[in-house]
N, C-alpha and C positions, 0 to 999 in steps of 0.2 A: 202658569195658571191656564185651565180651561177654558177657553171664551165661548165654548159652546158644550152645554150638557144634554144626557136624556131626556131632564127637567126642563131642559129651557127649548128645547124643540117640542115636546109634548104642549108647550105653552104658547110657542109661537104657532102651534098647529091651527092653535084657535085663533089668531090673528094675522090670517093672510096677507098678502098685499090689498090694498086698499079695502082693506077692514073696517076700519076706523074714519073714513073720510065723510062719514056722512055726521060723525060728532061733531062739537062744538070744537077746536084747536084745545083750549085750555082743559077739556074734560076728555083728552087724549090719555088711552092707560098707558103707560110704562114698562115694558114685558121685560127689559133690562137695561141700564148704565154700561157702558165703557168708559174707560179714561185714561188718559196722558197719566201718571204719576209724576211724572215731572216737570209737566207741562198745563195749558189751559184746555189743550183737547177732549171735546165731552161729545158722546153719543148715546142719545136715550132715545131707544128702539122703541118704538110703536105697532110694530109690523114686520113680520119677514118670512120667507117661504124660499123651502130647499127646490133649486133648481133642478132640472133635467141632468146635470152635470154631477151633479150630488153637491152644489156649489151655495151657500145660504147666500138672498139679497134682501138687506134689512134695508127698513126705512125709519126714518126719524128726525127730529130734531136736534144739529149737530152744532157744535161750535168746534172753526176751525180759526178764522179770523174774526168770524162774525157770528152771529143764531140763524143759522134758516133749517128747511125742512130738506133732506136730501136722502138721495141711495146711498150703501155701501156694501161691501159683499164684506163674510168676515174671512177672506181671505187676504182683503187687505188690509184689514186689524189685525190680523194674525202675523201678518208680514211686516209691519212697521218695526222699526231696527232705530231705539234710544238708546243714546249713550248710556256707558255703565253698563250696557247690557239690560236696561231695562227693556220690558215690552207692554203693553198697551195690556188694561187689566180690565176685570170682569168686577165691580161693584158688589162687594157682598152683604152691607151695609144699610142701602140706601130705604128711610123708610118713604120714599115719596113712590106714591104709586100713579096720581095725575100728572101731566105738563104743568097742569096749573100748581102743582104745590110744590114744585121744581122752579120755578118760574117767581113765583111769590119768593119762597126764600132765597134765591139768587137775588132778587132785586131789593130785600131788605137788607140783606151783605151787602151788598154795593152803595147802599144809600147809607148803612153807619158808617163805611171807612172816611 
C-alpha cells in the first residue's frame, strides 16, 4: 500500500508544519491515519511538508508506548519491517476527521472493555 498519494500531498499542501498550532489540540484536523495492523501503533497526521530532500516530515499525534504529539518522516513508516511481512498501512476508512472524535471514541473503547 501507498502511504503517500497525489491526494494526500495536495492536502497536506494545505497543512504545513505548524499549521494547526494556533487550534485548540482537540479541534486538530486529521489530514491521514497510519497503523500497526498488527500492532497498537497509530499516527494521525495533523501536518506535514515535503522536505528539501523530497523527504515528507509529518507531524501528529502518535501512539507508540504512549499518546503524545511528535515528528515522523514517512520514510520511516515506510521502512518499518512487521512480521509476516506486514508493513505499516495508510487508513482508508477512518471517518474521524478531528483529534477530538478520535479521542472521544478511543476513550469510550476503553471505558466499555
Amino acid at each position: 500500500m501507498k502511504l503517500m498519494t497525489k491526494e494526500l500531498e495536495r492536502k497536506l499542501s494545505k497543512y504545513p508544519l505548524r499549521s494547526q498550532e494556533d487550534k485548540v489540540i482537540e479541534e486538530r484536523e486529521i489530514i491521514v491515519k497510519y497503523f500497526n495492523p498488527i500492532g497498537a501503533e497509530t499516527w494521525l497526521i495533523t501536518e506535514g511538508e515535503k522536505q528539501e530532500n523530497g523527504e515528507w516530515l509529518l507531524y501528529g499525534y502518535c501512539h507508540i508506548s504512549e499518546w503524545e504529539w511528535s515528528y515522523v518522516s514517512l520514510d520511516e513508516l515506510e521502512n518499518v519491517k512487521l512480521p509476516f511481512g506486514k508493513t505499516i498501512e495508510r487508513d482508508l476508512y477512518t471517518n474521524n476527521k478531528y483529534i477530538k472524535d478520535y479521542i472521544d471514541k478511543y476513550l469510550d473503547e476503553e471505558v466499555s472493555i
